[in-house]
N, C-alpha and C positions, 0 to 999 in steps of 0.2 A: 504494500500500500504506500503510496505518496502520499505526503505531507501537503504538496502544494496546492493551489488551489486557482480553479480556472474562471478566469474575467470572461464574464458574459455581455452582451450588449445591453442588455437592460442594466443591469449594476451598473456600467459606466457611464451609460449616458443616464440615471440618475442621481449618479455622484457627481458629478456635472451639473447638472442642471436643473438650479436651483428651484424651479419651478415646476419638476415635476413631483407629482405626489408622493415619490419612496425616496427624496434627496434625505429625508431626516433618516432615516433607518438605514439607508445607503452609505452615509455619511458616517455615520456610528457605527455600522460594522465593517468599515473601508480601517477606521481608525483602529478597529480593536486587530484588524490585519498588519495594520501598518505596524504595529506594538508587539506582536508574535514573533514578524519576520519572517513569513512564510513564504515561500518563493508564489510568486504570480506569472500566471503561464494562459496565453491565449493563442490565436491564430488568424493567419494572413484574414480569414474571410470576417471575424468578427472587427478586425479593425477596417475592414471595408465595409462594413455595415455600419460604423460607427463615424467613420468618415462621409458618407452619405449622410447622415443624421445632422453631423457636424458642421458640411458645409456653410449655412446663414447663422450661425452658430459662435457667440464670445468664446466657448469653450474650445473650441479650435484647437488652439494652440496646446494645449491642455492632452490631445489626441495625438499630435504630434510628439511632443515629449515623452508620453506615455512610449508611442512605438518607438523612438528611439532607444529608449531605455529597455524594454524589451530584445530590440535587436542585440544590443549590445550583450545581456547576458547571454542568449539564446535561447531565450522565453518567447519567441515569436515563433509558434509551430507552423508550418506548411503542412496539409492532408496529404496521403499517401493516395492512390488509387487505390489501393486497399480498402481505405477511409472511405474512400466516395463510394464506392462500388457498395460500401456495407452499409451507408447512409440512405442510397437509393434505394436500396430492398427494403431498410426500414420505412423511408418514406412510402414507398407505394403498398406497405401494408398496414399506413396509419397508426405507426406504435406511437409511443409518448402521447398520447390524446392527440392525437393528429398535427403534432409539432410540425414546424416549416424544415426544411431543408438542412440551412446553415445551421439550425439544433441538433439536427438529425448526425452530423459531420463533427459540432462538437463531444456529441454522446460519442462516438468510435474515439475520436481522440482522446478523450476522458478515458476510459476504458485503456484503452491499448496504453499512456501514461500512467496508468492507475492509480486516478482521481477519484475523490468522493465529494469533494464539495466544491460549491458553485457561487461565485459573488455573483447573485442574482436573484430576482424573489420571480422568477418563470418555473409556472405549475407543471410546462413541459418537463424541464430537468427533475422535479419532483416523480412526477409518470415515470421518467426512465430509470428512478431509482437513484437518484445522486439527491446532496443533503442542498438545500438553499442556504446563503448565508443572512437572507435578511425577509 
């Protein structure tokens, strides 16, 4: 089992921003992460979903940083075709309560990392059996 723990797009972009409705619980369980020092570990496509988001967006910059900083440990995972090909089957047979796609891609990479909790409060990642952090 891994310790670390996988940024999800919802976590982020409501530690971010401020105006969404999970920034307080976002925020508070970002910090009790930050206090642990647990490695934080995502993927090319969540920060492409998060940059999308991001675009008209003050927190920009914010998203930026963040994948740097990722890059640089090696916390920025890329899917394997393994990954995808196993996300595909799950999505066309509606696991995780019929999660999207890019969930369906971070469940294999959780998995094959072997992750159990999620900075995220998506009932998806619950369905597939990983822990929410907020």
């Amino acid at each position: 089992m891994n310790d670390a723990v996988f940024l999800d797009t919802v976590g982020l972009l409501a530690l971010w921003n401020r105006r969404d409705q999970w920034h307080a619980a976002a925020k508070s369980a970002f910090s009790a992460l930050a206090k642990s020092r647990r490695r934080l570990i995502t993927t090319s496509l969540i920060m492409l979903e998060c940059g999308n988001a991001a675009a008209r967006q003050p927190f920009r910059e914010s998203l930026l940083a963040l994948r740097k900083e990722l890059l640089a440990g090696g916390d920025l995972l890329e899917p394997t075709p393994e990954d995808l090909e196993k996300a595909w089957t799950a999505y066309g047979l509606s696991e995780a309560a019929q999660a999207g796609i890019v969930d369906h891609v971070s469940f294999c990479i959780m998995r094959r990392e072997g992750l159990t909790d999620a900075f995220s409060n998506d009932h998806h990642f619950r369905a597939a059996g990983f822990v929410t952090l907020f």
